[in-house]
N, C-alpha and C positions, 0 to 999 in steps of 0.2 A: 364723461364728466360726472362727477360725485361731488353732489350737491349734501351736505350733511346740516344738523338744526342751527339754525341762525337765530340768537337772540338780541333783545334792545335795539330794533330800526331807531336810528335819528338823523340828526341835522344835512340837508342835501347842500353840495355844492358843485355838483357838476352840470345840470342839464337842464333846458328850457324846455317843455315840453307842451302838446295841446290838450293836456290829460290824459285818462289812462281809461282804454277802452278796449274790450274783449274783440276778437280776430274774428270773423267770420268765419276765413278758414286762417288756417296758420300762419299768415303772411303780415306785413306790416309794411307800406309805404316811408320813408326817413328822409326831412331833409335836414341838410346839414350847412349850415351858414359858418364859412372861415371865418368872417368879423375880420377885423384890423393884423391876423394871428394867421402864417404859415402853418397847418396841420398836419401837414404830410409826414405821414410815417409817426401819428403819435395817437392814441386811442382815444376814438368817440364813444360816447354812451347815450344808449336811447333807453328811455323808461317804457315798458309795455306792461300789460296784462296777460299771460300765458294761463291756458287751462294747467290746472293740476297735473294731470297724466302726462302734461309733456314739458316739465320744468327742467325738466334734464337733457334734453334734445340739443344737438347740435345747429348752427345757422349757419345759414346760407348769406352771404351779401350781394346782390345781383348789380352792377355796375350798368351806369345808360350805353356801354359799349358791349356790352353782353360778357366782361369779363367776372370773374367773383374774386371775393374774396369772402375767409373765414369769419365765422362770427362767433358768441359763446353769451348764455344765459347767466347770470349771476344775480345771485340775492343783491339786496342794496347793502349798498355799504355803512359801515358803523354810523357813519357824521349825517347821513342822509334820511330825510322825511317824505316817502313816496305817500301819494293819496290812495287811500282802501282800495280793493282791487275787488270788481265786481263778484259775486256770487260763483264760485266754482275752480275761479283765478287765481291766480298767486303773483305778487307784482316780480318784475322782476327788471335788470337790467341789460339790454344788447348790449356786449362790448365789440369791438372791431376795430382793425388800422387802415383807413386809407393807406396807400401809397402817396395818393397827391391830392393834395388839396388847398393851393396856393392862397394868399391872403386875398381879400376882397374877391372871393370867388364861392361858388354854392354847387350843391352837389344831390342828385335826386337818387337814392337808391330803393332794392326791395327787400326785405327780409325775410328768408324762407327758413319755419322748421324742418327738419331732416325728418324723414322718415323714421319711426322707431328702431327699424331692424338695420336701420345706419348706425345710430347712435348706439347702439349695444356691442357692433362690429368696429367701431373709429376706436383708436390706438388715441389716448389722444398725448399732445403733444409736451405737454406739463403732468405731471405725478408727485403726490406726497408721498413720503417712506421713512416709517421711523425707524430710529437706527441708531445706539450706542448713545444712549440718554437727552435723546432729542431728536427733531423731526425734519427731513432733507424734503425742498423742494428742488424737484429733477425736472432739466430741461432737456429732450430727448436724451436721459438718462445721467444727466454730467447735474449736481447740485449747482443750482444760483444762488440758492435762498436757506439757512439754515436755523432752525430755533432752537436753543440750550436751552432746558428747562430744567436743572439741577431740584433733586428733592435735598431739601436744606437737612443738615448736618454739622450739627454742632458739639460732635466726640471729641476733635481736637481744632484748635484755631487755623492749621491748614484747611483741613475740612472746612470749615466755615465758611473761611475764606473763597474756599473755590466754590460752594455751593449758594452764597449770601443774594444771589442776583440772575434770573432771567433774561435773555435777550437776543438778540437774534445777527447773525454773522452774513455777509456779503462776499458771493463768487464769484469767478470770472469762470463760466459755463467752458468756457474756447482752452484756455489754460491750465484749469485746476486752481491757479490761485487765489491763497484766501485772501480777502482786501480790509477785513477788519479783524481786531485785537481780540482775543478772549482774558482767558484770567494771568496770573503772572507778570512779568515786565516791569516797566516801569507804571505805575499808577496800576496796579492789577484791576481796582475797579470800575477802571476805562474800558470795556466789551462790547464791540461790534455797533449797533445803531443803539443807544440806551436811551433810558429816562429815569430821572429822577432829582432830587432836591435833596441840598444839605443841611437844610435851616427849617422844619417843622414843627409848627408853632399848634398842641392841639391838649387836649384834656379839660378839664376845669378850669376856665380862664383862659385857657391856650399856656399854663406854664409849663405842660411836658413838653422838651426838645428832641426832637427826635432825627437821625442823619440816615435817610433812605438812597443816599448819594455814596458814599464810601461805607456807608453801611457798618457803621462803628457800632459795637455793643451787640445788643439784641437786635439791634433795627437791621432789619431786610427787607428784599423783595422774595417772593414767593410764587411760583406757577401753583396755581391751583386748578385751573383744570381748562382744558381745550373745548372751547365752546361750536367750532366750524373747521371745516377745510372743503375749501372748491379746488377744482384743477380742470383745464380743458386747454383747446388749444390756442387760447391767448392770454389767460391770467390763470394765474394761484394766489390763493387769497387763503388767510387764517386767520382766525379771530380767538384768542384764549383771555383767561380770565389771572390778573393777579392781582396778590393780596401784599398791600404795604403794610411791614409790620414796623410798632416802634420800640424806644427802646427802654419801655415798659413790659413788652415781650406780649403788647395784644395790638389787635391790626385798626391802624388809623383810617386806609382807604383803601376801599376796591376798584379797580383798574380793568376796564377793558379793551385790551392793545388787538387792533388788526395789521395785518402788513400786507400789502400783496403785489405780486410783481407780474410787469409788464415785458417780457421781452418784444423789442422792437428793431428793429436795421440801424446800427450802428453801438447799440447799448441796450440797457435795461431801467425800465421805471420802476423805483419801487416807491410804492402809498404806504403812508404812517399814519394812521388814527388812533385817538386814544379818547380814552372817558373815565376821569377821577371822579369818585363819589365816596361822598363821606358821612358818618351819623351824626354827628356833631361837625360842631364848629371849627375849622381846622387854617390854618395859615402860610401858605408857600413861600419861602423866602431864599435868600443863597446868596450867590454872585454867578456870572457867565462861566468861571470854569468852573464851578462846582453845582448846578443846576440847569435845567432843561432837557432838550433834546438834542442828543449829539452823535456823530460819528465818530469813530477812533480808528484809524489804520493800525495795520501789523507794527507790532512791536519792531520790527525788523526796519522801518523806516526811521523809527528813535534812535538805533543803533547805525545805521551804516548810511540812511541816504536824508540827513533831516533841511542840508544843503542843497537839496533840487527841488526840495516843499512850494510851491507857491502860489497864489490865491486870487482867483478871478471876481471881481466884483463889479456893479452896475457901471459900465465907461471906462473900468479901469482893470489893466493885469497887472498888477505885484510882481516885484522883482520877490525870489529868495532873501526870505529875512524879513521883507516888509508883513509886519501881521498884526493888525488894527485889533483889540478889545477895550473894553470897558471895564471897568471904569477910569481907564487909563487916557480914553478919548470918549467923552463922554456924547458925542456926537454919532457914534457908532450903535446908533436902534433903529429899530424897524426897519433892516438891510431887507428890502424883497427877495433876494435870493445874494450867495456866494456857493463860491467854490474851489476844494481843494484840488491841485494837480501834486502829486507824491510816485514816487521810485519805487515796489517793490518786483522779489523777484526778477530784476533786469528789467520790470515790464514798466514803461508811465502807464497812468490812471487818472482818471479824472471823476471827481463826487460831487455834483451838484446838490443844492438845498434851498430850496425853494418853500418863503413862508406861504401856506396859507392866511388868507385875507383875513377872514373873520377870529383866528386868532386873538388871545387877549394882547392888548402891549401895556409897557413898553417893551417891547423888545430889547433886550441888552446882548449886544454879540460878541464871538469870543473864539479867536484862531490862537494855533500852534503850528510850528514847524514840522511837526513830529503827526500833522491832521489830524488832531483833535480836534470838531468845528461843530457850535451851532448855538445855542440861544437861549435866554431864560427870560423870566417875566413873575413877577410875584402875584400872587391871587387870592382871594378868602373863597373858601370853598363853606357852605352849609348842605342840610339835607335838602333837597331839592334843588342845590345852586350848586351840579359839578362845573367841574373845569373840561372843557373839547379842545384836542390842538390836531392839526391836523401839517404834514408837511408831504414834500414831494423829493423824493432823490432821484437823480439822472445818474446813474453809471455807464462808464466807458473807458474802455482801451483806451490810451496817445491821448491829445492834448483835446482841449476842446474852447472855439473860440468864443469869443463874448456876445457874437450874434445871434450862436446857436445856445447859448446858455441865455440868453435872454428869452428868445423862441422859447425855449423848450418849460421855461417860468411863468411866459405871460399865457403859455397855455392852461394850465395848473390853476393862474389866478382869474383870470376871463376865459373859461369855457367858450365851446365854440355853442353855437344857434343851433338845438336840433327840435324838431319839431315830426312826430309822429301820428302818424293819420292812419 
């Protein structure tokens, strides 16, 4: 694992802990409380203290049946606020997947560092690899995870066009196929997981308008520079830095987007955080399809399969055709989670989206036949007052029922109990 510099710790939402306290020797006692929430087969995170020399080590998971399982060290993540980490330390997070770990049930395990000369030797099981203007996360060598970071180019308006926006595309590891849209097609500014707003209210008064949504004029998105990459054997995570520009042609807010992905038995998780920050006074606005955070499938499902689309939500599956937004049903905010089922490739798929709690609302939400899916909300951002949004995707092959798309949201939004001795 390659651990690289990690900037801006903040806001935590995953894990209850009993503080953070350096190892005697390298081991960590974890317990893990299901709570109300089937766990099995989805990652826990314990918060520790690790020596310096060994942030990069591999773990051990020692099971009360004497079986293991994998573990892996990671910085904290974007949203999260660990307490200082004693003298020589460096905080850091255990990630790991039970197998099992049924609801109203609790679990005592041990956490062993690897030896050094293990960890130098382990292959591990996730790798980043940049490649043909952007950066592939490989799952025993097949991409799941990819980030386009076009350097913008504004010679001709094709140019522009394909270079105006960063963002990051979703694989199927097993198949090859890609599961979200890049530039071209219909709505070419629809690409892969995005963010953005069409209604930017900021300058002098807030009278400059600025559209970092379809990205008209001057106004873009911008990669400005790669701030992290971890990889080991059970997450890859990236954290890069962009700059929204408007369409004044100077930059309203810097943005720093992390993603990082879970492969797990059955699918893949992938974590969205993000942190808008601005020097001035600035004002988010839009509607649900032209703002927030969203997914887009392949062009290829707007073209050939937009009649097999259809959408899981809290109690209820959608027939094809049914597809709820706002402001058309104004009833339609603060959905805790939906989900796309869509055709490409001959292959079904299914994309879960799951809100983060502490999110701002209202939440206004916003489907298409074609899976376009996800959420907006308007905000006033100042210096000191960014905006944090944080969400969760579940990807998977074939269909996926509303048990397990609920499972797999209430884990996201109530963490399980872990507690570290």
């Amino acid at each position: 694992m390659n651990i690289s510099k990690f900037v801006g710790i903040a806001a935590a939402w995953v894990v209850v802990f009993a503080g953070i306290a350096p190892a005697a020797a390298p081991s960590w006692k974890i317990s893990v409380a299901a709570g109300s929430v089937d766990r099995s087969n989805l990652p826990i995170r314990a918060v520790v203290a690790v020596p310096e020399a060994a942030a990069d080590r591999p773990v051990r998971i020692k099971l009360a049946d004497g079986s293991q399982v994998d573990g892996q060290l990671v910085a904290p993540g974007l949203l999260e606020k660990p307490a200082a980490a004693p003298a020589g330390h460096v905080v850091r997070d255990i990630v790991f997947v039970l197998p099992k770990l049924p609801a109203g049930t609790s679990i005592d395990v041990v956490a062993e560092l690897a030896e050094s000369a293990e960890s130098s030797a382990a292959q591990p099981r996730l790798a980043w690899k940049e490649e043909g203007g952007g950066i592939d996360l490989l799952l025993a060598g097949k991409p799941v995870l990819r980030y386009e970071m076009p350097v913008y180019d504004d010679s001709t308006e094709e140019n522009r066009v394909k270079t105006y926006k960063p963002f990051h595309h979703v694989l199927d590891p097993v198949t090859g196929i890609r599961l979200t849209k890049g530039d071209g097609g219909q709505f070419t500014h629809h690409r892969g997981i995005f963010f953005g707003y069409s209604k930017i209210a900021h300058g002098p008064e807030k009278k400059t308008s600025s559209d970092c949504w379809h990205c008209a004029g001057k106004a873009r998105q911008q990669h400005r520079e790669l701030l992290g990459q971890e990889a080991g054997g059970i997450e890859g995570r990236q954290r890069v830095a962009i700059d929204w520009i408007g369409s004044d042609a100077a930059k309203v807010l810097g943005e720093t987007r992390e993603l990082e992905a879970i492969p797990v038995p059955g699918g893949t998780i992938i974590e969205f955080s993000s942190r808008l920050e601005a020097d001035g006074p600035v004002f988010l606005a839009g509607d649900p399809q032209h703002a927030g955070v969203h997914f887009r499938a392949p062009q290829e499902v707007h073209d050939l399969t937009p009649g097999e689309t259809y959408y899981l939500r809290p109690g209820v599956k959608a027939k094809p055709g049914e597809f709820r937004n706002w402001p058309e049903d104004k009833t339609y905010v603060n959905a805790p989670w939906h989900a796309a089922s869509f055709v490409v490739g001959g292959q079904r798929y299914t994309v879960l989206r799951v809100n983060r709690p502490a999110n701002p609302g209202e939440a206004r939400m916003s489907e298409r036949d074609y899976a376009r899916f996800g959420s907006y909300f308007e905000y006033d951002l100042a210096p000191g007052r960014p905006l944090e949004v944080g969400y969760r995707w579940w990807v998977q092959p074939g269909e996926l029922s509303i048990d397990e798309a609920a499972r797999i949201a209430a884990d996201y939004q109530t963490p399980a109990k872990v507690v570290v001795r």
